[in-house]
Phi, psi and omega in degrees: 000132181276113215284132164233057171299336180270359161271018184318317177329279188322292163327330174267332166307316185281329165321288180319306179261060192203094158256008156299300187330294210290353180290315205281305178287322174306300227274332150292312212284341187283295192330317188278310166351283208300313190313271185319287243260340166297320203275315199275336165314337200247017182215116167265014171260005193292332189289289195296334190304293172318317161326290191295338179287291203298346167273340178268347187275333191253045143260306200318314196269328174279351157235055190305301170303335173251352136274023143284316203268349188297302185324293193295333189273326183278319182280317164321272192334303142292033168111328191282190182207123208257124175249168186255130195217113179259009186217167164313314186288331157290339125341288206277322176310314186294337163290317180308304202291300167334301157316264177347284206307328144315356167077024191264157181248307109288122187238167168281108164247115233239174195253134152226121163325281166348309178303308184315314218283320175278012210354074177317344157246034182261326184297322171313302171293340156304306150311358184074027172269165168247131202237079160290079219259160198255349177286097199325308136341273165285351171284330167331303234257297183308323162283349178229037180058048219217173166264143170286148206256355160198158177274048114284302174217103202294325207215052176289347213285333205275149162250163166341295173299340195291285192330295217299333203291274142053260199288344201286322217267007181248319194299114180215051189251150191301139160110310196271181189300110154272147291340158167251090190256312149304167197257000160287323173306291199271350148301313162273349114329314190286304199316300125012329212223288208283352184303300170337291201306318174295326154248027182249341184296126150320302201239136203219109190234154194204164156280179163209140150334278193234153173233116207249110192286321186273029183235323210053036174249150169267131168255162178203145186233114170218171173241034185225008190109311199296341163307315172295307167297313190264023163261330185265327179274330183282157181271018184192139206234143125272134192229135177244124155212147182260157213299340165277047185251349186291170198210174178252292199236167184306312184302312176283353182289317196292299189284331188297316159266007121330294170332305207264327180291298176296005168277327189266304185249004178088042168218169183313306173205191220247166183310326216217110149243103239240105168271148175203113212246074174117159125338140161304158186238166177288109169111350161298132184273017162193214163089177161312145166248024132218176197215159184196118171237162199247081283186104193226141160280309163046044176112311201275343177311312205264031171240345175313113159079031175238190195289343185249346179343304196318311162356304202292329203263018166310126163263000165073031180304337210074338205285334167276011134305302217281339182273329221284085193299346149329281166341262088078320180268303219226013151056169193307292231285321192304339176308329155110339186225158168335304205251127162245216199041195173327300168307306158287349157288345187258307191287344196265305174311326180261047177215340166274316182128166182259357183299314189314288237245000181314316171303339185310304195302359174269320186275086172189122180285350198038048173275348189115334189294352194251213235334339179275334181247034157288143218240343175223019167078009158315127204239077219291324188267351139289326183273000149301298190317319168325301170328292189315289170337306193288315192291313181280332163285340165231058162065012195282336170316082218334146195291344215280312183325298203290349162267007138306325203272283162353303187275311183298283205323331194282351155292332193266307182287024156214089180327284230272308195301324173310328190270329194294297197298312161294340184268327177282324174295282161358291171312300172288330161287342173307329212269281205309344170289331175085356183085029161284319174089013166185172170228137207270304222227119153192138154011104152067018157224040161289003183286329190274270187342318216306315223227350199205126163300160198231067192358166185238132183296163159282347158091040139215178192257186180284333181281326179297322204278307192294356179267329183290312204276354195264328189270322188299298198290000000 
């Protein structure tokens, strides 16, 4: 996917005014809220949980090199086979030759965020494979050409009629469901179309959750199966992961997922949770007869123990997209990459570059909900502030900002000229408001006024008033 992050505006502008979109988006973002907000009310250990995820992801990460290779050394001994990717391109060349040398035709995909970032399946398709993804979600997204608009729930962006509309204009096999007016309907048509898909795949690729060093097993969490099928029916299993998903033990994996379910959908724990150590073994009734995980960098080896190191411990809950009011108003695509909300605003600039990804760390009120309900304490609206900061030192900044920016400091560092200039700004807007107590229409915030009132001064600042009420008294 080609990142167009530097077109945020524009993209949130057409967000805005897309009113299937914003039907789509009211009607998911409370669900997950209310969900997630049910589930840690209902676990009074939810405090401490977080505490113990977040010490074992920052052990995990100050010894990164020696659970990676413990993985890789647990995973060989059963059989698998781990290759190493330190670019996108080397990924996806490593999935290529892996296809190939098998003789594959078709793979089966269970959905990974990672796969989005190296895009794994344009190179698959480039290459002449036939590519399915199975997650009901990204298969939606994959029929309409689309990118997934949040990593949880890849096609949150579509309503009901849209899908249905969808599947009549794609769907054209003898048999399937007509009309499609229910979400039982449109599931069992896709259940119908991928049943096929699943057992004609050669190659099978899934993401992972978690990477476990003292097992050298990989994990994955759905709530639909599919995830199961395309690691267990193709005779060749690929597992894409990126390298701070490792973990030391099954017992920390085991908390880490607590975590992770109730942050993304509000639920105890998720329908399907899947260990996966190896190749079938003899006497085993189904899985593969190899297993291979691709284990990629892209960048984060060089955030370790830097100003973004925090970052690494994101578990992909989705749950600060879902707090997010940026988010909210203007759904994934506008973000322009793989990653939106809070969390994509801190990753895309350092995986794209920041000239690229400079508007993201700006489309943020930085009120905080995305750190208070990171399940792992990310501390997400300083490493926007970061952004920023690097983004004002190396000039990226539009010249009119750095000279607004320039002029409020030389104020703020001479107090009395700051109270003369505030107390006249204060004053002449009190008169322009008229005692309305807001503004409809003003000067150099209609980017605000377009959609919202604007509150008014009362036409003294709080220091003229407490200096007035301090002499009276």
């Amino acid at each position: 996917m080609k990142p167009t992050s530097h077109a945020f505006t524009d993209n949130a502008r057409h967000a805005l005014h897309d009113r299937t979109l914003q039907q789509a988006l009211g009607k998911a973002g409370a669900g997950f809220v209310d969900k997630r907000r049910a589930a840690v009310d209902a676990l009074p250990e939810f405090e401490a949980l977080r505490e113990a995820g977040r010490a074992i992801k920052d052990h995990a990460l100050a010894n990164l090199d020696h659970y990676l290779v413990r993985f890789e050394q647990q995973l060989v001994a059963s059989g698998g086979q781990v290759h190493w990717a330190e670019t996108p391109d080397e990924a996806c060349a490593a999935v290529l030759d892996i296809c190939r040398a098998a003789g594959a035709k078709m793979v089966a995909k269970g959905k990974s965020m990672v796969g989005e970032e190296i895009a794994i399946n344009e190179a698959l398709e480039g290459a002449g494979f036939e590519v399915v993804e199975t997650d009901l979600g990204e298969y939606i997204i994959q029929l309409a050409h689309e990118p997934p608009s949040h990593i949880i729930a890849p096609a949150v962006h579509k309503t009901r009629a849209q899908i249905a509309d969808l599947f009549e204009d794609r769907h054209h096999q003898p048999g399937l469901t007509r009309p499609l007016e229910t979400v039982p309907q449109i599931v069992d048509e896709a259940r119908q179309v991928l049943r096929e898909k699943f057992l004609a795949a050669d190659v099978g690729i899934t993401g992972a959750n978690f990477l476990i060093a003292e097992t050298g097993s990989t994990v994955i969490v759905t709530n639909e199966g599919n995830g199961d099928l395309s690691a267990t029916l193709p005779r060749l299993h690929i597992v894409l992961a990126s390298i701070e998903k490792v973990v030391p033990t099954l017992e920390d994996a085991s908390v880490l997922l607590r975590l992770l379910a109730r942050s993304a959908t509000g639920q105890e724990t998720t329908t399907y949770t899947t260990f996966f150590t190896g190749p079938r073994r003899a006497g085993d009734a189904d899985g593969p007869d190899a297993f291979h995980v691709v284990l990629i960098d892209n960048g984060r080896s060089q955030m370790l123990g830097g100003a973004f190191h925090e970052m690494l411990r994101c578990i992909r809950c989705g749950a600060c997209l879902n707090h997010c009011p940026v988010y909210s108003a203007v759904g994934g695509h506008a973000y322009g990459w793989v990653y939106p909300g809070p969390m994509g605003a801190v990753l895309t600039p350092l995986m794209v570059g920041l000239h690229e990804g400079r508007p993201l760390p700006n489309a943020s009120t930085l009120c905080g909900r995305c750190e208070e309900v990171c399940p792992m304490g990310i501390p997400l609206p300083g490493l926007l502030r970061e952004h920023r900061r690097r983004e004002f030192e190396r000039r990226l900044v539009p010249a009119r900002s750095r000279w607004a920016l320039a002029a409020w400091a030389w104020f703020a560092r001479h107090p009395r000229h700051y109270r003369w200039a505030s107390n006249l700004a204060m004053g002449l807007l009190g008169k322009l408001a008229g005692g309305r107590g807001r503004f409809r229409s003003l000067p150099f915030a209609q980017a605000w006024t377009a959609s919202r009132d604007l509150p008014a001064p009362q036409g003294e600042t709080f220091m003229a008033q407490w200096q007035r009420r301090t002499r009276h008294d």
